[in-house]
N, C-alpha and C positions, 0 to 999 in steps of 0.2 A: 627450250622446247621439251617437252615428255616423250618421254622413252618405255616401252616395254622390253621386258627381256625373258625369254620364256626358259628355263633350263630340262632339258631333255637330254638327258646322256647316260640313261641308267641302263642297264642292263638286262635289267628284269625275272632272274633267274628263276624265282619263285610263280613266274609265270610260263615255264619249261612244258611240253613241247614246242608253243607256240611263240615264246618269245627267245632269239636265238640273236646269236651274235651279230648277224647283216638284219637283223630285223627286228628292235628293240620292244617294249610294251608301248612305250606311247602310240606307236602306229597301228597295235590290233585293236581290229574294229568289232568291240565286244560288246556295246553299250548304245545300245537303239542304234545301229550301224556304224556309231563313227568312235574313232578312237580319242584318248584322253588328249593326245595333241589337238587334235582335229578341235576339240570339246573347251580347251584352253584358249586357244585362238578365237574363237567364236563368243569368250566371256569377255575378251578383251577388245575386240573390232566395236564396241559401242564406245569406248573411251580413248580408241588412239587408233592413229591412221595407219592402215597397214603397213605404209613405209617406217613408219615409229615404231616395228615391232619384228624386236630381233630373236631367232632362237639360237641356242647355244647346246650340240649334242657332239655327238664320235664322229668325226671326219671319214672314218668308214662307211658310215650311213650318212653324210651330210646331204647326198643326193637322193637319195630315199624322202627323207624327210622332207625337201624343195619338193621332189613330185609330188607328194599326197595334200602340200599345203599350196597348192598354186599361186595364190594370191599375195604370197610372201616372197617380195624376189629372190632370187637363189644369192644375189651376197648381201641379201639377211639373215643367211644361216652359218653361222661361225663351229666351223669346225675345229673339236680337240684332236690332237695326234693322239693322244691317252686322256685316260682320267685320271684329274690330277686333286679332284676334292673339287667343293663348291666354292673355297675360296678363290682358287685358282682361274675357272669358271668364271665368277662373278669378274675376278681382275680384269681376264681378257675380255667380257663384253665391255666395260667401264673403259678401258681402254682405244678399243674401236669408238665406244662413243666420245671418249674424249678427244681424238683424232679429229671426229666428227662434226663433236659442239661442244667445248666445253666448259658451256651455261648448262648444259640439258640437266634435267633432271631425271632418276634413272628408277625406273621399280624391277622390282626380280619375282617372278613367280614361278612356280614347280609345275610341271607337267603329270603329275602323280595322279592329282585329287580330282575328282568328283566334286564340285563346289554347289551350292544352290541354295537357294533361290539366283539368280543372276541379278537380281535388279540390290538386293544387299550386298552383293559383293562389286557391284558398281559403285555403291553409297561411299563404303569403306574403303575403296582404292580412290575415292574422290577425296575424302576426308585426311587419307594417307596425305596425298599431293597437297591440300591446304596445310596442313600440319609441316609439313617440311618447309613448306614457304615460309612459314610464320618462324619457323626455326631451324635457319639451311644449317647450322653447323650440327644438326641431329642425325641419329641413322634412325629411320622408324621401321618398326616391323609388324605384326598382325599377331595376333595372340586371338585362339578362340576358348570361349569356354568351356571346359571340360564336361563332359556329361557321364565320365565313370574313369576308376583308376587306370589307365592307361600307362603298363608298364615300357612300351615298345616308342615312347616319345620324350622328349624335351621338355620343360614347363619353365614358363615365363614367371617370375617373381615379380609383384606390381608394386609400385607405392602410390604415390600420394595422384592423383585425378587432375589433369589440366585443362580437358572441357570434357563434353560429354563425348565418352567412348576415346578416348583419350588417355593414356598413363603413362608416368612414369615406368624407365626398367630399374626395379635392384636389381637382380641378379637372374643369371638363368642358371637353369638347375638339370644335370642330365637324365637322362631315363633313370627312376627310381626304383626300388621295390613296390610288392606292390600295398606294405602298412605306410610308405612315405608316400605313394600317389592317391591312397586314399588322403591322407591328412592334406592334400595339395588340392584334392578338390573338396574335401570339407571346409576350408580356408575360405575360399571365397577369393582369394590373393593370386591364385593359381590360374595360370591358360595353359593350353599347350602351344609350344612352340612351331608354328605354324613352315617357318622355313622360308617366308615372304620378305618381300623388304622395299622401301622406297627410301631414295637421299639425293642428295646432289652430287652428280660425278666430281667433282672439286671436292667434295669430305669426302667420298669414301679412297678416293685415290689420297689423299691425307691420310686417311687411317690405314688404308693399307700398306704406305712410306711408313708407317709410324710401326706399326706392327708383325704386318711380313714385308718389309725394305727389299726383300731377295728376288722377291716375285717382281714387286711394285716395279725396280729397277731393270729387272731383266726384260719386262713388259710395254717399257716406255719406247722402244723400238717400233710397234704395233701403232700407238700413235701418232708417231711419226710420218710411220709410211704412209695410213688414213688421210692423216690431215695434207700430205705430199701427192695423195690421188696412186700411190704404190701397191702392188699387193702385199697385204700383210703377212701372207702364209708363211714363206721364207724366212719371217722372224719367227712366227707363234714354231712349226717346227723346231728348229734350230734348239730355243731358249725351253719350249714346255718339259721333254725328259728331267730337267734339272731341276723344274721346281717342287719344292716341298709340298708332299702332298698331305694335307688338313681344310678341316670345314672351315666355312666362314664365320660360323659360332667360336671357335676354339681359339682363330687366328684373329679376329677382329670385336664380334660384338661381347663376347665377354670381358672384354677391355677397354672398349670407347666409354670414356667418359660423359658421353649423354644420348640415351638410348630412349627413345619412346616408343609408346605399344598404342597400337590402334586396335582395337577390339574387333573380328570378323565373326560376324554374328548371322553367321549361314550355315550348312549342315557343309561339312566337309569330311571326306568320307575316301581314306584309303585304297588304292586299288592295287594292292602290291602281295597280293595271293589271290589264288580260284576262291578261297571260301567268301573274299569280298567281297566281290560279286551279290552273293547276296542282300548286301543291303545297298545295290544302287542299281539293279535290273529287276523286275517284275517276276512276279515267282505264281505258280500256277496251281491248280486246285491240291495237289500234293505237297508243294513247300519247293519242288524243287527250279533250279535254274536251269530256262533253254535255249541255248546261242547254237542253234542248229535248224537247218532248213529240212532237213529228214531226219524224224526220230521218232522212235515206237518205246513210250513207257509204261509199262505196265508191273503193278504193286510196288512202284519203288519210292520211297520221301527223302524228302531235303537233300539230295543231290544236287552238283554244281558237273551240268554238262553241258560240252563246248565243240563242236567243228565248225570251219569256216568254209567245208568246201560241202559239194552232195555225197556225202561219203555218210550213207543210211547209221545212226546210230540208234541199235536196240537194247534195251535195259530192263530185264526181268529181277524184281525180290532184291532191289539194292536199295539198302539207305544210309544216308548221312557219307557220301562216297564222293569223288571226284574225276571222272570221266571225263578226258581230253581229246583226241584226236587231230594231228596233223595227216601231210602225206607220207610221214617217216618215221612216223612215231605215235605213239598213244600212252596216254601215262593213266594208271589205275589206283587212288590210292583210297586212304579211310580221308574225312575231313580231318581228323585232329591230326595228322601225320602232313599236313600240306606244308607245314613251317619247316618240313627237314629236306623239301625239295632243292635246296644247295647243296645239301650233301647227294642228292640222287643224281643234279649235275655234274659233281667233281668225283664221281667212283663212273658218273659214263665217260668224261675225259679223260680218265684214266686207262680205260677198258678200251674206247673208241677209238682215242685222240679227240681230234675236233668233228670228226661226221654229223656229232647228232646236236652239236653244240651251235 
């Protein structure tokens, strides 16, 4: 059977006031109302039944996350005691599903992106699941094509074409400069590395015995319990502290021995600061962006302004700025200054403790 697995566990920091420790990014509703969870699950209910679709975030919030996605039973949402990397992540959902069925076949997608068109990225995650059929001992991932040097990602190294949209992996390659991300997408050879993946739980639970044994082993507890009808949490607790924390890039796919790239050839579009926003929300005769139910703008451009509550927000003679507002907080900055909002959260931890965190 097929499987989705949606990973939602980030933090979001750079999305500060409003994305906070008991209330992650994926659940703000910034984006024609609904959040990129919300927005993830909705790409995927055309290609798998909602019991086939599991998400994997912070145990803190695992019930947060069940409320806003109703339609996903609450133990489909596997909760981390910490974040332990993607690889880890990926183990323990691979895990429950191997409890589960362990024929299925398993995809992982990121709860981050903004994806679109939908109906291409249905094509692609269909082509993914024939591709692995045609070659279960593969791990296949998505690769999109690059549209400009992209120094803040990953890039997929291709080789030789096995059908159409289709490739082999050489290598992957991590975030570059940005004279090697140009050559990467002058190449033609180059994608970015997407962060997706489809395989058979039987290889990837192979490659992870092969490559992190520590995890794989410590993890095969979880399956147990599944396949026993037990709760699994008592183990994932217990064993997760201990495990090493690294991605699934670092720990697995740069190492398996046969790695295919399915080409996702839809607009996929980061949402992991205010300023990106701008390009997957509608912007209005000024440039700038408005997630707000009361606001009065006058002479100000290309701002990125945000409240979720009726909390009147007015802006005279501002541009290229970033205006937030929660009930606790309001954060003011220039746009180029938005990438140092982790440091504007760890000098308030410092200052606050956890209040504003």
């Amino acid at each position: 059977m097929e499987y989705a697995v949606i990973m939602a566990g980030g933090a979001g920091k750079r999305l500060w006031p409003l994305s906070r420790q008991d209330r992650p990014k994926q659940l703000l509703k910034l984006i024609q109302g609904k959040s990129l969870l919300e927005m993830a699950v909705e790409r995927l209910e055309t290609l798998f039944d909602p019991r086939n679709i599991l998400i994997v975030t912070n145990e803190s919030y695992a019930d947060i996350v069940a409320e806003s996605i109703e339609r996903i039973p609450r133990e489909q949402v596997i909760g981390e005691p910490e974040g332990r990397d993607t690889a880890n992540a990926i183990a323990l959902a691979a895990a429950v599903l191997n409890g589960r069925d362990p024929e299925a076949t398993m995809a992982v997608f990121t709860a981050d992106h903004v994806i679109r068109p939908a109906e291409r990225f249905a094509e692609a995650v269909r082509k993914a699941f024939d591709t692995v059929g045609e070659h279960p001992d593969a791990l296949a991932t998505f690769g999109v094509r690059p549209t400009w040097p992209h120094t803040g990602l990953g890039y997929i190294h291709c080789g030789e074409a096995l059908d159409d949209g289709v490739r082999r992996v050489s290598e992957f390659k991590e975030k570059p400069d940005h004279h090697t991300a140009r050559r990467y997408v002058e190449s033609g050879q180059h994608y970015w590395n997407s962060g997706m993946f489809v395989w058979k739980v039987r290889t990837i639970d192979r490659m992870l015995g092969e490559f992190l044994p520590d995890s794989a082993e410590k993890l095969q507890g979880v399956a147990r319990a599944v396949s026993e009808g037990r709760d699994y949490m008592p183990v994932v607790r217990e064993v997760y502290p201990t495990l090493e924390k690294i991605s699934i890039d670092f720990a697995v796919m740069e190492k398996a021995p046969r790695v295919l790239m399915v080409e996702l050839n839809c607009e996929w579009l980061d949402v992991g600061s205010w300023p990106a926003l701008e390009d997957v929300c509608n912007l209005d005769d000024s440039g700038n962006v408005l997630v707000a139910r009361n606001e009065q703008i006058m002479d100000s451009f290309r701002n990125v302004i945000v409240t979720e509550d009726d909390h009147l927000l007015a802006v005279l003679g501002m541009d290229d700025c970033v205006i937030v507002h929660s009930p606790d907080a309001t954060l003011v900055c220039r746009k180029q200054d938005a990438y140092r909002l982790k440091e504007l959260v760890s000098a308030l931890e410092r200052k606050f403790g956890g209040k504003y965190l």
